[in-house]
C-alpha positions in Angstrom: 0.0 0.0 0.0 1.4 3.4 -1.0 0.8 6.3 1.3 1.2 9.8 -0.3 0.8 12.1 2.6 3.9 12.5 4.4 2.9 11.8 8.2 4.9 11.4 11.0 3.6 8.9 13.8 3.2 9.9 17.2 6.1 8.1 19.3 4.0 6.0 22.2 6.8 6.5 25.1 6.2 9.9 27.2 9.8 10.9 27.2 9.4 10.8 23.6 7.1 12.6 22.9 8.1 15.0 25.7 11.0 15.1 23.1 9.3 16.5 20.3 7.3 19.1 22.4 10.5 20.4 23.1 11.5 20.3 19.8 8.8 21.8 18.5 9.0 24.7 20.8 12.6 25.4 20.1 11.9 25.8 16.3 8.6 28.3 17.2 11.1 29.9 19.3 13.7 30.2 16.5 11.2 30.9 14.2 10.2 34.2 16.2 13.7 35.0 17.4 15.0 35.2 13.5 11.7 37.5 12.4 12.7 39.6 15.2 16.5 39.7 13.9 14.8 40.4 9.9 12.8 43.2 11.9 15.5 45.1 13.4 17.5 44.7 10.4 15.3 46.3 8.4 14.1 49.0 11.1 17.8 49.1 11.9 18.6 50.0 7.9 15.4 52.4 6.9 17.1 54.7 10.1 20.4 54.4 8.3 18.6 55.4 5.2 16.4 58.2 6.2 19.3 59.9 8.3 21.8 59.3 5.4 18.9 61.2 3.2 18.9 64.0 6.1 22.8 64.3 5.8 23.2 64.7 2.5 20.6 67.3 2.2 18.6 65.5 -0.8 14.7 67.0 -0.6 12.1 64.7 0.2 9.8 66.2 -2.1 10.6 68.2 -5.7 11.0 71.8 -5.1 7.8 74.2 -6.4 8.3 77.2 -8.5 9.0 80.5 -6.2 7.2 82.6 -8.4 4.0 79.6 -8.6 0.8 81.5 -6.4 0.5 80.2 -3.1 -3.0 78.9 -2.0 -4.5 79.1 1.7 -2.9 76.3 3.4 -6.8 74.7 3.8 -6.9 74.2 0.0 -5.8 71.0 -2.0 -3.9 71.8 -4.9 -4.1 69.0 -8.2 -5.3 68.0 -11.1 -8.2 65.9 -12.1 -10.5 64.2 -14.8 -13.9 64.0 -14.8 -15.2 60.0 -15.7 -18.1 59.3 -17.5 -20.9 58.1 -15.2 -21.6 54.1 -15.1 -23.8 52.9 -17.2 -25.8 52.2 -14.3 -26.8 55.9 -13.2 -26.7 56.8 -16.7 -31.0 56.5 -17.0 -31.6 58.1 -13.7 -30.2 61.9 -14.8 
């Protein structure tokens, strides 16, 4: 008889099985001890980054044009383009 699920069978002596519990809660542990390493890599190099940035001087946005009008700062400047309406809504007008 061929099995194709991969299954491994519960060992029937306690201190066995005491084993695997153990080694099953080391590799969650070192599981959750590497993601924590990956996160403060990362954390670790996007400060690096962002304070590099801040050295060098680079702007974090492009520069506007000095002589562009300047809006009340309560007003959203952009551009946009009006969609047709859905066919949907088109009958109810």
């Amino acid at each position: 008889m061929i099995h194709t699920s991969f299954r491994i069978p519960r060992p029937r002596h306690p201190l066995a099985r005491l084993a695997w519990i153990v080694v099953g809660a080391l590799a969650a542990l070192a599981a959750l001890v590497l993601g924590a390493i990956v996160l403060a890599v990362l954390v670790a190099g996007g400060a690096a980054w962002m304070l590099w940035r801040a050295l060098r001087g680079s702007p974090s946005a492009p520069r506007t044009n000095a002589s562009a009008p300047h809006a009340p700062p309560d007003t959203l400047d952009g551009e946009f383009t009006v969609l047709p309406r859905p066919l949907d809504q088109r009958h109810h007008a």
